[in-house]
N, C-alpha and C positions, 0 to 999 in steps of 0.2 A: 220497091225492090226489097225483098228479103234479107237478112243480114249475113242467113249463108252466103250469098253472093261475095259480099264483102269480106269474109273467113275466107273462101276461098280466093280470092283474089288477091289478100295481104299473106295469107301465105307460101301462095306461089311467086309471089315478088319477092319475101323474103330471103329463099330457097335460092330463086334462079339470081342472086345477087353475085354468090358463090357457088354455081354450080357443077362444077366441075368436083371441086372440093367438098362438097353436101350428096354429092349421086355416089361418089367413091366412097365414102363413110355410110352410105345406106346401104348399100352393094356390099361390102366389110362385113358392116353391123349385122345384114342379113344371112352373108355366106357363114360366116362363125359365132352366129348368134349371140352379137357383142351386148343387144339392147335389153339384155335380161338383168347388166349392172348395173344398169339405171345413171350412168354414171359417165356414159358414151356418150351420147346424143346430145347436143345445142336445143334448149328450148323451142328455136324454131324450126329445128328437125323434128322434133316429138310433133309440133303442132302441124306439121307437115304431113307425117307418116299418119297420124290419126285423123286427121283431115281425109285424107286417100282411103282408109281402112275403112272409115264412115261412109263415103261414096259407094267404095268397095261390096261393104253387107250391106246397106240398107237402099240403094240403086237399083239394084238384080229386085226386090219386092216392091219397087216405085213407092220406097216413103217419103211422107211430105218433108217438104225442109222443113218444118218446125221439130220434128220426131229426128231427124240428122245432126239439127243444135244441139239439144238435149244431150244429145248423145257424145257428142263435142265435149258441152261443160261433164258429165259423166264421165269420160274420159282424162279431162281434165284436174279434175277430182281427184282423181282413181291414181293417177301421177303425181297428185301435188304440186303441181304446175302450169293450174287458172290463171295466178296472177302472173305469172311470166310470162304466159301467149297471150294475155291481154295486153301487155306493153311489148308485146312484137306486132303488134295489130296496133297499136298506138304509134310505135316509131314509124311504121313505115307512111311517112307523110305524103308522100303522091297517093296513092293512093289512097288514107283517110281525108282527102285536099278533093280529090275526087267522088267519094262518098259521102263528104258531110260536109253543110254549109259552114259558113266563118263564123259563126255564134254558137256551133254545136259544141256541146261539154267535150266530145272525145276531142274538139280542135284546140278546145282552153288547155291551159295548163293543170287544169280541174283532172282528169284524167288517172293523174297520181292516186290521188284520194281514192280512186273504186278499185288502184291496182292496192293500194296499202292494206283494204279490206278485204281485201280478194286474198292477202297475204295471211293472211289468221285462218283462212281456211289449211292451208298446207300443213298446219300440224296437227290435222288431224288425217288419219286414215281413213281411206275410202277403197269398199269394195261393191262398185255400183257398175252393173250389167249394161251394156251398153247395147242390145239389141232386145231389152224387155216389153220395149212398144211395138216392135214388130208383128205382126199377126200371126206368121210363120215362126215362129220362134215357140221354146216351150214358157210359157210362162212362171212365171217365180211367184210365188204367192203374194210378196210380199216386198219386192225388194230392199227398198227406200229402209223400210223398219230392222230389216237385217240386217243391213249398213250399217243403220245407226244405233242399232243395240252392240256392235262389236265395236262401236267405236269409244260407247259409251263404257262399256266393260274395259276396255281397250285402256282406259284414262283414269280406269275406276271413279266413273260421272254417275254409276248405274244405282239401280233399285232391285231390291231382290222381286220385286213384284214383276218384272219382265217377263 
């Protein structure tokens, strides 16, 4: 099984936990376009709505679920908020209880450790396309390199030889 499966599956548990209360703040968010503060949405609203957005665009051109992860951690990125959906996909134990066996790292208490590193990613900014692998899409020459020369300028990490 793919681990899309499992993204989507821990995030629609997490969601429908509080549903009522998570459709009425996406409904909110959307009608008054609250989610541009960054500052509305629960972690696992974010990983919910981009989860959906992801289905959404890259569905309609049948891409593979590997091209829809991607697009996930890019997403992910791009919010600063990797290692947070990574420990909403970790808490939700029925379901990683159902996806991984009892010796699997995401079942240890080990799990911590790739959200901690996951966590160093979030200060850095990210402006990464989430539909560049698409075939129907226009392509960017370069994404990945643009990203990472604004972030590096961004930090003043850079070289003038850029």
């Amino acid at each position: 099984m793919h681990p899309w499966y499992f993204i989507e599956e821990a995030s629609r548990a997490e969601v429908s936990q509080d549903f009522q209360s998570v459709f009425s703040r996406l409904v909110l968010s959307k009608t008054f376009c609250l989610e541009k503060d960054g500052k509305v949405l629960t972690p696992e609203e974010m990983l919910y709505r981009s989860m959906e957005a992801v289905n959404l665009s890259h569905g309609t051109v049948g891409a593979p679920m590997d091209v829809k992860f991607r697009s996930l951690i890019s997403a992910g990125l791009n919010e600063q908020a990797l290692h947070l959906w990574f420990e909403t996909m970790c808490l939700s134990r029925s379901v990683v209880e159902r996806w991984y066996e009892p010796w699997s790292y995401i079942r240890s208490p080990g799990w911590v450790q790739i959200k901690c590193e996951l966590r160093l990613l979030a200060s850095y900014s990210f402006k990464l396309s989430l539909d560049w692998e698409i075939a129907s899409s226009p392509q960017v020459s370069q994404p990945l390199k643009d990203s990472v020369r604004d972030m590096l300028i961004k930090h003043h990490l850079f070289s003038w030889d850029l």
